[in-house]
C-alpha positions as CSV (number, residue, x, y, z in Angstrom):
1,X,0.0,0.0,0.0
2,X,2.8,2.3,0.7
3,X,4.4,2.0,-2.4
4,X,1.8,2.3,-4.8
5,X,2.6,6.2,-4.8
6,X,6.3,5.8,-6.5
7,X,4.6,3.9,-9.3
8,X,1.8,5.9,-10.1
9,X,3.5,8.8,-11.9
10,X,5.9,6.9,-13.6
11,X,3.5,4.4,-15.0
12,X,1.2,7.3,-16.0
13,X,3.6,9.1,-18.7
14,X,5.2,5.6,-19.7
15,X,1.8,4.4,-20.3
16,X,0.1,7.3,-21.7
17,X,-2.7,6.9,-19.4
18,X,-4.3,9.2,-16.7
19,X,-3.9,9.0,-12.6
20,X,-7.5,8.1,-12.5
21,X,-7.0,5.1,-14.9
22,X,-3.9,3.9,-13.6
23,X,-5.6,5.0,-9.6
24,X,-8.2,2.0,-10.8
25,X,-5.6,-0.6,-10.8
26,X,-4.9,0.5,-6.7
27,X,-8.4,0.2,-6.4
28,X,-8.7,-3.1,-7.9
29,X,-6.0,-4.4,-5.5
30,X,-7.7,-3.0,-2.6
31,X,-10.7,-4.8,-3.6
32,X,-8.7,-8.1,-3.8
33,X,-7.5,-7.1,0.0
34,X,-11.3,-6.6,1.0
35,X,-12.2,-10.2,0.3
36,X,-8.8,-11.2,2.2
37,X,-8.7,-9.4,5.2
38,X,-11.9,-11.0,5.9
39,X,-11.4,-14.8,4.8
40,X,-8.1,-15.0,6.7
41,X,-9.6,-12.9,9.3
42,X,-12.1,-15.5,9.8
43,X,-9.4,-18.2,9.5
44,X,-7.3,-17.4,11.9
45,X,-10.2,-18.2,14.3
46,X,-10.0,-21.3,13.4
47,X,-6.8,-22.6,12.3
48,X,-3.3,-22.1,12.8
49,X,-1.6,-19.0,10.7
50,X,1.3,-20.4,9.0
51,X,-0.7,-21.9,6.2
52,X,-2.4,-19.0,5.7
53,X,0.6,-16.6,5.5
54,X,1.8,-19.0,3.3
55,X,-1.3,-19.6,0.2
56,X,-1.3,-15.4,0.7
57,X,2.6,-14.8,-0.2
58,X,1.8,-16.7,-3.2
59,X,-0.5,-14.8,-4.0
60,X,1.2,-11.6,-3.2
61,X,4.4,-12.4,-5.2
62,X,2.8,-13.7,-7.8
63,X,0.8,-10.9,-8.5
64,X,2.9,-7.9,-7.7
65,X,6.1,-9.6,-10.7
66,X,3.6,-10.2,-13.0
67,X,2.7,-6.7,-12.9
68,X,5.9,-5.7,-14.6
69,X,4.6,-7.4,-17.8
70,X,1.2,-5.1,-18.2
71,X,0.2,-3.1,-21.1
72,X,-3.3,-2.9,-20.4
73,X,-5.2,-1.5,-17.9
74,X,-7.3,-4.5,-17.1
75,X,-4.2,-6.6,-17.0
76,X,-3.4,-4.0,-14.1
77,X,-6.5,-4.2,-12.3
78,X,-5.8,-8.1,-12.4
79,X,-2.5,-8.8,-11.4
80,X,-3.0,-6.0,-8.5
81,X,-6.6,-7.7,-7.7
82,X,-4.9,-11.2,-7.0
83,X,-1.8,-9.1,-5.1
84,X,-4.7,-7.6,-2.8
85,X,-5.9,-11.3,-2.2
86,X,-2.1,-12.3,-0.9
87,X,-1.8,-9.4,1.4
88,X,-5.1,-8.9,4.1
89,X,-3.4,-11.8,6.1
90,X,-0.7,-9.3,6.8
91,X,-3.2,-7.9,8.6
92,X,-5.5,-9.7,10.3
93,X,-3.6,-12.6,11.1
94,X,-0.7,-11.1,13.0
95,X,-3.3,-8.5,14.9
96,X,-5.8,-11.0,16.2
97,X,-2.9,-14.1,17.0
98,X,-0.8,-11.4,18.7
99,X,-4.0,-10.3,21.6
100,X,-4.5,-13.7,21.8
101,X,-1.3,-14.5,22.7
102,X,-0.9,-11.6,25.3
103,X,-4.6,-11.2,26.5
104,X,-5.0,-10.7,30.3
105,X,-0.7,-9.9,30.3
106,X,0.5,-6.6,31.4
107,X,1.9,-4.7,28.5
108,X,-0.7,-6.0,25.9
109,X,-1.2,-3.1,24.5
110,X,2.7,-2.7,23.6
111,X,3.2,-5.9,22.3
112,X,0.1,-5.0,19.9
113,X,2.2,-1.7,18.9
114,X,5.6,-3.3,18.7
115,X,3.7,-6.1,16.5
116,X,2.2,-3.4,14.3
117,X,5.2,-1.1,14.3
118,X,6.3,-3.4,11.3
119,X,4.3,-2.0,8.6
120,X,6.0,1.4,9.5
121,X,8.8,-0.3,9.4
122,X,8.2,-1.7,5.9
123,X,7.3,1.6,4.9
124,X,9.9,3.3,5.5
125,X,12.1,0.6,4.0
126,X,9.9,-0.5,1.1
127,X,9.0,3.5,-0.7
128,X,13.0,4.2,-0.6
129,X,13.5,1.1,-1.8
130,X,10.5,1.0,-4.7
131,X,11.8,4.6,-5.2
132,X,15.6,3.1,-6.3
133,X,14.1,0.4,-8.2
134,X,12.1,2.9,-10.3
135,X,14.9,5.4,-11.1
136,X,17.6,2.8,-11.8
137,X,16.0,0.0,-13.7
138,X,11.7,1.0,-14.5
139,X,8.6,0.4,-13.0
140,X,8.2,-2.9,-14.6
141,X,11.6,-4.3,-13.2
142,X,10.7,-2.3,-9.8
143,X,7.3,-4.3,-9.8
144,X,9.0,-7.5,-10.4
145,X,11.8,-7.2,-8.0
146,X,8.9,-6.3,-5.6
147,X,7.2,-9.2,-5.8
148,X,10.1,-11.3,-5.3
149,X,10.7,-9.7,-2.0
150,X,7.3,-9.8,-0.8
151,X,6.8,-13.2,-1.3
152,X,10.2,-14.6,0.1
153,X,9.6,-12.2,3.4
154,X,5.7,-13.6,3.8
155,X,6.8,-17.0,3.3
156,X,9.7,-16.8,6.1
157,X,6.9,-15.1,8.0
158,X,4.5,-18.2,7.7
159,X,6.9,-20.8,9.6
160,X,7.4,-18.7,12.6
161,X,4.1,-17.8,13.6
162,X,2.0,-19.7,15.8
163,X,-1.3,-20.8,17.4
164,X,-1.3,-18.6,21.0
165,X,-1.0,-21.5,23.6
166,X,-4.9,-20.9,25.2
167,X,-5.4,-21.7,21.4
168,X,-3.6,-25.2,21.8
169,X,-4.1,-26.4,25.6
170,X,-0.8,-24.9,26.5
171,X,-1.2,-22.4,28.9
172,X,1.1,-21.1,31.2
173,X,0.1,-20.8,35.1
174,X,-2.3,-17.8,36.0
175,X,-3.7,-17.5,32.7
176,X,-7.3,-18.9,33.0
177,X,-9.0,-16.0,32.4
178,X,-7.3,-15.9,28.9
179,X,-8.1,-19.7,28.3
180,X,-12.0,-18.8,29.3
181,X,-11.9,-15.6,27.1
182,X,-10.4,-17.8,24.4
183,X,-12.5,-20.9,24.3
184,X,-16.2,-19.6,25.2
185,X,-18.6,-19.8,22.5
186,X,-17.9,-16.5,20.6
187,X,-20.2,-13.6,21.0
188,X,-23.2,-13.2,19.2
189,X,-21.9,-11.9,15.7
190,X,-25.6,-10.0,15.2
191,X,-25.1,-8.8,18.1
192,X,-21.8,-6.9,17.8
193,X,-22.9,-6.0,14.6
194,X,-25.6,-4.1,15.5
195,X,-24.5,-2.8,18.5
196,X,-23.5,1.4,18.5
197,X,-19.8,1.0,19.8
198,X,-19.0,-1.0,16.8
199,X,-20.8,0.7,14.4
200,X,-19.0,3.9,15.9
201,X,-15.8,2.0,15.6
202,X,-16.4,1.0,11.9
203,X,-17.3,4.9,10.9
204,X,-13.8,6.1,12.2
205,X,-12.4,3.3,10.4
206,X,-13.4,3.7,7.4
207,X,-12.4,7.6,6.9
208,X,-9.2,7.1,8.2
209,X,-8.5,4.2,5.6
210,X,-9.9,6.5,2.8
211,X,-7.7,9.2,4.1
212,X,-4.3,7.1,4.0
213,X,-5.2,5.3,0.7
214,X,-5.6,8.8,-0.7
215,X,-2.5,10.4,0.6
216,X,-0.6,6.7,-0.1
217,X,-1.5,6.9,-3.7
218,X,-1.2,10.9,-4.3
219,X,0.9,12.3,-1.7
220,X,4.2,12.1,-4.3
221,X,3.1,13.2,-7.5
222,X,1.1,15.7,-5.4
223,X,4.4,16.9,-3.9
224,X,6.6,16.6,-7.5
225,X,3.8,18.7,-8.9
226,X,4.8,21.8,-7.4
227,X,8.9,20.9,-7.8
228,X,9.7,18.8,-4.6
229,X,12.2,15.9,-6.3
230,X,10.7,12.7,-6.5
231,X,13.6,11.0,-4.1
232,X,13.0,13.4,-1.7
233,X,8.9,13.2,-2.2
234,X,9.5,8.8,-2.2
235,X,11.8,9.6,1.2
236,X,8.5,11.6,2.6
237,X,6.6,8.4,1.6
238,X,9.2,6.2,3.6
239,X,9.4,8.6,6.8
240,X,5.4,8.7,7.6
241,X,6.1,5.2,7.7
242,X,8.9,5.5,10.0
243,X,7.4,7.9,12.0
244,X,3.8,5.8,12.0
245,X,6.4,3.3,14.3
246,X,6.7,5.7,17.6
247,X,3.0,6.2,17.2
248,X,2.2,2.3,17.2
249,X,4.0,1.8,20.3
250,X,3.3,5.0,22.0
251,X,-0.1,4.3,21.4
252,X,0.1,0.5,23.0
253,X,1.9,1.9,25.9
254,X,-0.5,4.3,26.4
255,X,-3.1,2.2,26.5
256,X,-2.8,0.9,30.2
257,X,-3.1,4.6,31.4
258,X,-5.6,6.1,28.7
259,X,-8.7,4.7,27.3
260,X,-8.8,3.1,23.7
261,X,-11.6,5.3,22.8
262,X,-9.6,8.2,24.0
263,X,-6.4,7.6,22.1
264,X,-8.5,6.9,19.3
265,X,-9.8,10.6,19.5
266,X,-6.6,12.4,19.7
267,X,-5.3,10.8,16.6
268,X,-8.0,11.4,14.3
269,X,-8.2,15.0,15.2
270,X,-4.3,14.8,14.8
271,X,-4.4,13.7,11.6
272,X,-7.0,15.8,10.3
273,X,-5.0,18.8,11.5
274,X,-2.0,17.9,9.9
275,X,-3.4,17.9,6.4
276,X,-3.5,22.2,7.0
277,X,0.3,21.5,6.1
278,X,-0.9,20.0,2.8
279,X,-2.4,22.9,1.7
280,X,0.1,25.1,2.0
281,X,2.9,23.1,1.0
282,X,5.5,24.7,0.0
283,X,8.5,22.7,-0.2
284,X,10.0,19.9,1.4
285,X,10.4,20.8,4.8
286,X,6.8,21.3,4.9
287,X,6.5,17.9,3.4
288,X,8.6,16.7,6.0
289,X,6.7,18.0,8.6
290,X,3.5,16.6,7.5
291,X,4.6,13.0,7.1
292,X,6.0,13.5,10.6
293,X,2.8,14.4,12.6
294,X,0.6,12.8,10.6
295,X,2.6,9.7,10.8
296,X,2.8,9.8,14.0
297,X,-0.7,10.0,14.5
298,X,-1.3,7.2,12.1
299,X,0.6,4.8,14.0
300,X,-1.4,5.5,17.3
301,X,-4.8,5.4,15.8
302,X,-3.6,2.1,14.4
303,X,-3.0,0.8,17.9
304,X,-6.4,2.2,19.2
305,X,-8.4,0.6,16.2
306,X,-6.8,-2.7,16.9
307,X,-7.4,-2.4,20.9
308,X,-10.6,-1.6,21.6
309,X,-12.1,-4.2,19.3
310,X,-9.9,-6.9,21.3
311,X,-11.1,-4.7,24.6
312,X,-15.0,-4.2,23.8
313,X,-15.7,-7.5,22.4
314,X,-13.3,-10.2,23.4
315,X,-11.0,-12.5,21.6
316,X,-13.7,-15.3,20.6
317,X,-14.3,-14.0,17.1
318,X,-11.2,-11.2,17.2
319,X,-9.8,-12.0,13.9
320,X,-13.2,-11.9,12.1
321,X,-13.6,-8.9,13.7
322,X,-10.8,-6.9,12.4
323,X,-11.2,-8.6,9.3
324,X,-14.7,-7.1,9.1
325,X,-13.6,-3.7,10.0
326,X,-11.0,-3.4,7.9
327,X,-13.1,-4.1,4.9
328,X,-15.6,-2.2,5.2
329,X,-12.6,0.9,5.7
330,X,-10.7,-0.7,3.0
331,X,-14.2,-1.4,0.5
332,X,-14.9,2.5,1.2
333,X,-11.8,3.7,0.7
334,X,-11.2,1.7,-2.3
335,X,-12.9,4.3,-4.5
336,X,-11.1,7.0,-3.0
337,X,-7.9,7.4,-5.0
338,X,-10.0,7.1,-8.0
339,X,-12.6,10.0,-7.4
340,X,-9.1,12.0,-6.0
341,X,-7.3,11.5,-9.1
342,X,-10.8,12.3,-11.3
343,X,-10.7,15.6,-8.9
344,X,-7.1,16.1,-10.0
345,X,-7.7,15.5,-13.7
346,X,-11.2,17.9,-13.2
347,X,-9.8,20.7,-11.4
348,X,-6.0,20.7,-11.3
349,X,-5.5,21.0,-8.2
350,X,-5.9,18.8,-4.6
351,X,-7.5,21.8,-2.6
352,X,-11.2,20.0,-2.7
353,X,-9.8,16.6,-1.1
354,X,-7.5,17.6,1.5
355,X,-10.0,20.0,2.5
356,X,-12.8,17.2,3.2
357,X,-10.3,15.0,4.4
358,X,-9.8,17.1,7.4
359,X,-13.7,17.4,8.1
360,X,-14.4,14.2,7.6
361,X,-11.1,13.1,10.0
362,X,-11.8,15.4,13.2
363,X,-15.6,14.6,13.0
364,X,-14.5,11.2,13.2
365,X,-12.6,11.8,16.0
366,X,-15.1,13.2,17.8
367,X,-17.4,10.0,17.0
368,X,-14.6,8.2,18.6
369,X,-14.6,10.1,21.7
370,X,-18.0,9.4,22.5
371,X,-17.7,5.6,22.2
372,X,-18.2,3.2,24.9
373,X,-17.5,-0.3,26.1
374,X,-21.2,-2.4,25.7
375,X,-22.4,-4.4,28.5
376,X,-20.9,-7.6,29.2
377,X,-23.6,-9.2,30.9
């Protein structure tokens, strides 16, 4: 997802097509990663993750190379489509088997952030990296080499991650009330569903994923467009990611003093407020400053997304859960780099997004700070 911003441009004048058409082949792929983060959401209920990462790094490697052979547009929206299938058990299988694992410990909520704090850490290593690729050898041998490293790191990933132990009957002393939490019959999904806190929950997360797919897929040629070099606007690219890293863990730490709902608050309105950078950019330092606090920000809202689901509805069904939530932010943000590119190619200018991306961001956040824990009984 973090990359997709270094191809865009590039593919655009080699291809001779506009942002919104080659935008359409990112929202293909988040399509594909709609139907994943919810299957292997659901799976990792059930069954141990290794085979799981495993099918999906197939599918992630095997679609990201191929897409160094396209030369039409549907052949994009394919190849990223079956990449997009490979990569939601990035997500929702290390989120939900990590709670598990910790539930009931002290310092859950950091080993949740330290556990997320790799996809800033991929970030930051994966845009400089795509960046390089692009300038020295193309897009299409960028893609490929791409590929090749996302499914060798995926597959490694897939023998080393295991079952928690109240998932396989070995449990350490003094952790009963994770083997109860873990083994009940799982809440009532219509139930959750219906319920206010997670439809509150759901709201925030889907503008904060249309926010970051917007600003992952235009935030470069965005910045390039008014003369900021395209290493330095890649490097931006790479340090929200780096930056999203503090916020993961400060945002998991914080967690044992400050409410979920609470952190979850102050990074929306965070983020939202950083965007007034974006309208005035003006060159790089600016640039540099926005990636900063809004990555920051990022990170910790990622942190509070991920805890107060585990928090307000157990670990029964946890991976369904985030699976479920992240689709319906990714499914509505899908459309979003689209209708900002078709804004670009309208209007010449990003004004009209970034301005609604900071309503729609601090009105989230105060959505978030109204949310509470439903009844347990």
């Amino acid at each position: 997802m973090w990359t997709f911003g270094v191809f865009l441009k590039p593919m655009a004048q080699d291809l001779q097509w506009s942002r919104a058409r080659v935008s359409s082949g990112y929202t293909a792929f988040l399509i594909g990663y709609v139907i994943s983060v919810v299957t292997t959401g659901r799976l990792s209920d059930r069954y141990s993750p290794g085979p799981i990462l495993l099918v999906s790094a197939i599918l992630t490697g095997l679609g990201f190379s191929l897409c160094s052979q396209v030369h039409t547009v549907n052949h994009l929206r394919v190849l990223l489509f079956i990449g997009g299938l490979g990569g939601g058990a990035n997500w929702s299988v290390p989120t939900s088997t990590v709670q598990r694992w910790f539930f009931a410990r002290e310092q859950a909520g950091l080993a949740l952030g330290i556990t997320i704090s790799g996809v800033g850490v991929g970030a930051l290593i994966f845009a400089l990296l795509a960046d390089y690729l692009v300038s020295g050898r193309g897009w299409r041998d960028a893609y490929l080499m791409v590929g090749i490293i996302f499914f060798a790191v995926m597959a490694a990933s897939s023998f080393v991650v295991k079952k928690a132990p109240g998932e396989t009957g070995a449990l350490s002393s003094g952790s009963g009330e994770a083997m109860n939490r873990l083994v009940v019959p799982r809440r009532e999904m219509r139930q959750i569903l219906k319920s206010l806190s997670f439809a509150g929950i759901t709201i925030c997360q889907c503008i904060a994923v249309a926010a970051f797919q917007i600003i992952t897929a235009h935030l470069v040629p965005y910045a390039t467009d008014i003369g900021i070099p395209s290493a330095a606007s890649a490097a931006a690219m790479g340090l929200m990611g780096g930056s999203s890293i503090p916020g993961r863990i400060i945002g998991g730490h914080l967690s044992g003093r400050i409410p979920w709902q609470r952190i979850l608050a102050f990074s929306h309105v965070g983020m939202g407020l950083s965007l007034l950078l974006l309208l005035f950019l003006e060159g790089a330092w600016m640039l540099y400053c926005f990636v900063l606090f809004y990555g920051l920000c990022h990170g910790s809202r990622v942190s509070a997304y991920l805890g107060i689901l585990g928090d307000f509805f157990g670990m029964g069904s946890l991976g369904e859960l985030i699976g479920t939530t992240m689709a319906a932010g990714i499914f509505t943000g899908a459309f979003a780099p689209y209708l900002a590119g078709f804004l670009f190619d309208v209007t010449g200018t990003y004004r009209a997004v970034f301005t609604t991306m900071i309503v729609l961001l601090v009105a989230s956040g105060i959505i978030a700070s109204i949310l509470h824990k439903p009844d347990t009984a």
